[in-house]
C-alpha positions as CSV (number, residue, x, y, z in Angstrom):
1,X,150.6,110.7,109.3
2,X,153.3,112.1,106.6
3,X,156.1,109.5,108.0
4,X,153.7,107.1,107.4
5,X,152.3,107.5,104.5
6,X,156.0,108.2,103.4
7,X,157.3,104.9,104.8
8,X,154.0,102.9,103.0
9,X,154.8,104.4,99.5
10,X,158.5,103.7,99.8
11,X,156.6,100.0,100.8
12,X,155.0,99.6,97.6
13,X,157.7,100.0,95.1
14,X,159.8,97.0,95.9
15,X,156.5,95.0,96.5
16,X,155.9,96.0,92.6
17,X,159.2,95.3,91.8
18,X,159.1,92.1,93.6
19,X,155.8,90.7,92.3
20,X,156.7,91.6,88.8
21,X,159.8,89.7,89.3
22,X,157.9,86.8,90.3
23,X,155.2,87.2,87.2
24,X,157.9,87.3,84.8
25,X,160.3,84.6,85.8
26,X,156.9,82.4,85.6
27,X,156.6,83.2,82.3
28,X,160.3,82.5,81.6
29,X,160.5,79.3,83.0
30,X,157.2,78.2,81.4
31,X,157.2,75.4,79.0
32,X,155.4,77.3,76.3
33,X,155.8,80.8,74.6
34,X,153.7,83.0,72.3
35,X,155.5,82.1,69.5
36,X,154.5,78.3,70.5
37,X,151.1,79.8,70.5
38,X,151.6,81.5,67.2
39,X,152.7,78.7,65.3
40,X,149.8,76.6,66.2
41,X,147.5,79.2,64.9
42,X,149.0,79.9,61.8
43,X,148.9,76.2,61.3
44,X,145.3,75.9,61.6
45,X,145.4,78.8,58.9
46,X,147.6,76.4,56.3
47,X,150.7,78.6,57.3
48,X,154.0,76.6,58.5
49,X,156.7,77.3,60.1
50,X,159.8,75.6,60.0
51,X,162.6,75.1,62.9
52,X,164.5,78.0,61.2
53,X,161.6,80.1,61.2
54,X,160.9,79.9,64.3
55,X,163.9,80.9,66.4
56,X,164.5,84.0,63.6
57,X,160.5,85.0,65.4
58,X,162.1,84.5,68.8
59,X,164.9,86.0,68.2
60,X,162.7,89.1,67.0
61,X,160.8,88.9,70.1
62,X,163.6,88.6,72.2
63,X,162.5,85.3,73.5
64,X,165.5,83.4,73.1
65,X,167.7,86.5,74.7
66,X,169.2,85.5,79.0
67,X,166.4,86.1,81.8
68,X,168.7,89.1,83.2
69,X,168.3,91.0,79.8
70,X,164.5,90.7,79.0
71,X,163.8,91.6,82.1
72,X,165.8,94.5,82.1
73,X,164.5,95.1,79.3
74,X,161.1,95.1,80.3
75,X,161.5,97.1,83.2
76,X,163.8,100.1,81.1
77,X,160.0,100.7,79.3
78,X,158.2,100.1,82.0
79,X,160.1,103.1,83.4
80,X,159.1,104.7,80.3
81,X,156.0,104.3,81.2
82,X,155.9,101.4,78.1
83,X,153.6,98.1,78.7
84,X,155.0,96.8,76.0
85,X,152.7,95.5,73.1
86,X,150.6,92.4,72.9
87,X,153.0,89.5,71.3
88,X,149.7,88.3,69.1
89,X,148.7,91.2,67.8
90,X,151.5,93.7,68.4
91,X,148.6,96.3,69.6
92,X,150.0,98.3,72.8
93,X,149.2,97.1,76.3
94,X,148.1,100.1,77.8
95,X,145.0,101.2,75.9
96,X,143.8,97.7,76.3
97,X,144.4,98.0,80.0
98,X,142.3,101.6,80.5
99,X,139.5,100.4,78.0
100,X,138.6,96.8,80.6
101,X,139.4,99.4,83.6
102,X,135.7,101.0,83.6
103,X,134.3,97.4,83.4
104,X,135.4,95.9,86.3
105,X,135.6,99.3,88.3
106,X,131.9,99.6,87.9
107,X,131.1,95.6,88.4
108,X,133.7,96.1,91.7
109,X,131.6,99.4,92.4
110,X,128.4,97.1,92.4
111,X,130.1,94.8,94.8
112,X,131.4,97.1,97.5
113,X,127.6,98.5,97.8
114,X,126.1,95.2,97.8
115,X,129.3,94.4,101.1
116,X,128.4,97.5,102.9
117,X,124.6,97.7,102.2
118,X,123.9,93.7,102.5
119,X,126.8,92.4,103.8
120,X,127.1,94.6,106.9
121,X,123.4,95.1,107.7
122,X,122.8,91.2,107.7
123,X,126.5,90.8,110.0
124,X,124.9,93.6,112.3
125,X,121.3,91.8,112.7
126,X,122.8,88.5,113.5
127,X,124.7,90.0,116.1
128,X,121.4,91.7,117.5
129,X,119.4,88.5,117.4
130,X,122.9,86.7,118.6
131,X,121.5,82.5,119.0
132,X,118.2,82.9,117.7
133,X,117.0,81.9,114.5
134,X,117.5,85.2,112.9
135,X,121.3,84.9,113.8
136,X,121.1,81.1,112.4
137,X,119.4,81.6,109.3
138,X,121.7,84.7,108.5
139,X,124.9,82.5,108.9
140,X,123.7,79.7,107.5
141,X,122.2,81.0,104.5
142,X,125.9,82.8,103.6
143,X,127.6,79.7,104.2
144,X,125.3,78.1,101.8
145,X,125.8,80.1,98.6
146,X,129.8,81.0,99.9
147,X,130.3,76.6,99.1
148,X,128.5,77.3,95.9
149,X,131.8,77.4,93.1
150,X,131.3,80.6,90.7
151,X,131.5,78.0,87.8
152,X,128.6,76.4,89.3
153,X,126.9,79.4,90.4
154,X,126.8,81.3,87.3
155,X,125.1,78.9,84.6
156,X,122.5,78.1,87.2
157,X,121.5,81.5,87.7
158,X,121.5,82.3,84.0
159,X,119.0,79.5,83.6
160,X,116.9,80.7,86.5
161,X,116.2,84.2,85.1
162,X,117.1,83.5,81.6
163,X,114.8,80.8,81.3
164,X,112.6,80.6,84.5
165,X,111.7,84.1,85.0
166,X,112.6,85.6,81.7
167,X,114.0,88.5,83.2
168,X,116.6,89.0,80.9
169,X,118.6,87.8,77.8
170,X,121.9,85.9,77.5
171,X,124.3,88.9,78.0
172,X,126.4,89.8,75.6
173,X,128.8,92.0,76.7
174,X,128.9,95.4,78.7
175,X,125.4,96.7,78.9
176,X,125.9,99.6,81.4
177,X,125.3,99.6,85.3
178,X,121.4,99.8,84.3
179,X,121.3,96.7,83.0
180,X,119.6,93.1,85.1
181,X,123.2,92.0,83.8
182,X,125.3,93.9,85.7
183,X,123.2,93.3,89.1
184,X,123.0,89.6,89.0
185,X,127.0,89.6,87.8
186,X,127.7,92.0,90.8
187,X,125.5,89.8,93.0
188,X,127.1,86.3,92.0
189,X,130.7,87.8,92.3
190,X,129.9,89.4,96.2
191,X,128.0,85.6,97.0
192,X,131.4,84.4,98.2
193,X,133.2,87.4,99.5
194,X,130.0,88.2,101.7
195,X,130.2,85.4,104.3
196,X,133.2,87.2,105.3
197,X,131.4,90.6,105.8
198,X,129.5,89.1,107.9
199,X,130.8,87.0,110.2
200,X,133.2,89.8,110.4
201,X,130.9,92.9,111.4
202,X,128.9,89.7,113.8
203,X,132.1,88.8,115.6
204,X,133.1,92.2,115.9
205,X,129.6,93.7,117.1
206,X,129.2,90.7,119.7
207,X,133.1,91.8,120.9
208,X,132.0,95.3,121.0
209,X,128.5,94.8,122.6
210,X,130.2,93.1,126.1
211,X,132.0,96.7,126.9
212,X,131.0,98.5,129.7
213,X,130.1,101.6,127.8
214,X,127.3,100.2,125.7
215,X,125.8,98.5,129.3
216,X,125.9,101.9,130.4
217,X,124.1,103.3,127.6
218,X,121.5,100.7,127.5
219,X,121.2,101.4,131.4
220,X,120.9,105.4,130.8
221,X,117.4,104.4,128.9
222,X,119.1,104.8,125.2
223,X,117.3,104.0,122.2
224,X,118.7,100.8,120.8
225,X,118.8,101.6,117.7
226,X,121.3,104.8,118.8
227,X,123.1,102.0,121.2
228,X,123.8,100.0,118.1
229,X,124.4,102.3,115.2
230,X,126.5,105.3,117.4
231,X,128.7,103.1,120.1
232,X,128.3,99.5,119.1
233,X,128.4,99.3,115.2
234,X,131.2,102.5,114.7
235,X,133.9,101.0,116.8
236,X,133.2,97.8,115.0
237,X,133.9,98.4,111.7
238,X,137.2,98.7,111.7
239,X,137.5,95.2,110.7
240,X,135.0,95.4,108.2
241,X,136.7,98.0,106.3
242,X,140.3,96.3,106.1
243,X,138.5,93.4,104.4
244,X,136.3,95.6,102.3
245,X,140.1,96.6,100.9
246,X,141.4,93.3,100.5
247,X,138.6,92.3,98.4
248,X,139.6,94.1,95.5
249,X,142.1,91.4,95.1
250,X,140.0,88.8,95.2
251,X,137.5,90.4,93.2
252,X,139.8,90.8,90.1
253,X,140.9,87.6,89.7
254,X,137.1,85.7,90.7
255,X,135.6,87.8,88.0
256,X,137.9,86.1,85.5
257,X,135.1,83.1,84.6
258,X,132.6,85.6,85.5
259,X,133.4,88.0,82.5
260,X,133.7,85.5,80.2
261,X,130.8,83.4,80.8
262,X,128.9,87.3,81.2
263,X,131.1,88.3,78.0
264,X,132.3,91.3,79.9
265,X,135.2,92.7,78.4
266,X,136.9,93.8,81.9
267,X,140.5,93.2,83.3
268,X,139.9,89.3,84.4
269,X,138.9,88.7,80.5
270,X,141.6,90.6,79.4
271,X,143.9,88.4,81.3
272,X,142.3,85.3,80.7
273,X,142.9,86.2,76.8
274,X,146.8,87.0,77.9
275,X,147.0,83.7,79.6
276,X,145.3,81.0,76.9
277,X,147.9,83.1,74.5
278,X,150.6,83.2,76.6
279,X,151.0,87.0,75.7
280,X,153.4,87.8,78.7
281,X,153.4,91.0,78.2
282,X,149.4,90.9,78.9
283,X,149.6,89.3,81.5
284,X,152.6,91.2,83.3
285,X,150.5,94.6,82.2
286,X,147.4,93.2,83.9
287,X,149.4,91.7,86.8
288,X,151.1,94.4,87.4
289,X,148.6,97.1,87.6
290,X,146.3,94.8,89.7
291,X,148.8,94.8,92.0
292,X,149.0,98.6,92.2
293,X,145.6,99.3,92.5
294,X,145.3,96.7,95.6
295,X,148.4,98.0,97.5
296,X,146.7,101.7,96.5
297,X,143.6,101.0,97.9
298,X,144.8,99.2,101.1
299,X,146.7,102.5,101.2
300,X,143.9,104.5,101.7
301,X,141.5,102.2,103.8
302,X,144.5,102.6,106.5
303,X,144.6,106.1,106.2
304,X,140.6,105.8,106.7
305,X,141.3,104.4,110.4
306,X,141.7,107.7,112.3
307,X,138.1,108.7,110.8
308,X,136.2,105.7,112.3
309,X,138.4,105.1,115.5
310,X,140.1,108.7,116.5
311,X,142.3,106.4,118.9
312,X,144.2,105.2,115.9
313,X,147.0,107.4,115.7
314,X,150.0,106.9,113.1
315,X,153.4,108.8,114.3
């Protein structure tokens, strides 16, 4: 398990390093640059810039400087353990990072709960009920809301319980994990990662249910709910918990259009914000820490194997 775990961490750096890499030369190559960005806002504010002045802001930013050398650059502070600061604003990266982190870590919170406390149950019951109606309308139904686009999905639900049921006001930003907001966000984000849940945990409970074993305990006179949840539903979860991981990644970057229709001021705003601007530091900040937290959390899901299947062994 220590080689392992070893081996997995040694994994992750050039992965960061790489994707980074990636992030940044993007950014390089693009066609526009925050000062671009800049000068078209202080336009609209009567200030102008001439030619002049705006290669002497480059230059200050270091814009203008090789690819080799502002990447280097970037990555001597990020070994600092620098984000750089915001090129519209010049505030520092890194508090703006750890204030959106609570945001979406709570809205991703709400969607885990609604994948293992919807998402599996309703996989599991279609399995039970396998060809029936039950099985048909489960599938069906998740298929239906998983075509449904989040830019579609979102305004229509606002108007059914902002205006239909009057359950709740526009939101306007982060009202706590109490609030109707944070439930129908959580809900509309996991409406598209939930199909996968579970026609995951249905494919792998059908798999599991033709073993001999679970025959035998069904012939032994076992309950069936203690045939299902003890040697059906354990050994078939495996799956289900390696997408539950990879979902964080999805999550992130769906809940960009979500936050800002919802006003949430999490991570997928936050890079949204770095994105319209062009602020490449934002968005290498967000990118990159994103990244980390996925690779992090796939991490641990694998070292979570050996708990639900003591056959998995890592030397």
């Amino acid at each position: 398990m220590t080689r392992y775990f070893s081996m997995r961490l040694l994994i992750i750096i050039p992965s960061l390093f790489a994707t980074l890499m990636i992030v940044f030369l993007l950014g390089y190559l693009g066609p526009i640059d925050p000062v671009t960005i800049l000068r078209s806002q202080w336009a609209a504010q009567g200030i102008y810039l001439n030619e002049e002045e705006v290669a002497d802001l480059r230059s200050q930013y270091g814009l203008d400087r090789p690819f080799h050398e502002q990447f280097g650059t970037y990555m001597a502070n990020l070994l600092k353990g620098h984000f750089g600061y915001s090129f519209l604003d010049a505030a520092p990266i890194w508090p703006r990072i750890k204030r959106a982190l609570p945001v979406s870590g709570q809205l991703a919170a709400g969607v885990l709960v609604i994948m293992a406390f919807v998402g599996s149950p309703l996989g599991i019951i279609a399995a039970r009920f396998h060809n029936t109606w039950v099985d048909y309308t489960i599938v069906s139904g998740s298929l239906f809301f998983w075509s449904i686009p989040t830019y579609v999905l979102v305004p229509v639900a606002l108007i059914v319980m902002v205006l239909w049921l009057d359950v709740m006001n526009v939101p306007r930003g982060w009202k706590g994990i109490m609030h109707p907001s944070y439930f129908l966000a959580a809900a509309i984000i996991s409406t598209r990662s939930l199909v996968g849940v579970i026609r995951q945990t249905r494919g792998g409970m059908l798999e599991v249910m033709q073993n001999d074993y679970v025959r035998t305990a069904r012939a032994k006179g076992l309950n069936e709910f203690i045939v299902m949840g003890r040697h059906v539903a354990r050994n078939a979860l495996i799956p289900v918990v390696t997408s539950l991981g990879l979902l964080v990644d999805d999550f992130m970057w769906g809940a960009v259009f979500l936050e800002l229709a919802f006003n949430l001021p999490g991570l997928g705003r936050l890079f949204q914000q770095g994105l319209s601007g062009r602020d490449f530091n934002m968005i290498n900040g967000v990118v990159l820490f994103t990244a980390g937290l996925t690779m992090a959390i796939n991490l641990i899901v694998d070292l979570i194997y050996p708990v639900l299947d003591p056959r998995v062994v890592y030397d």
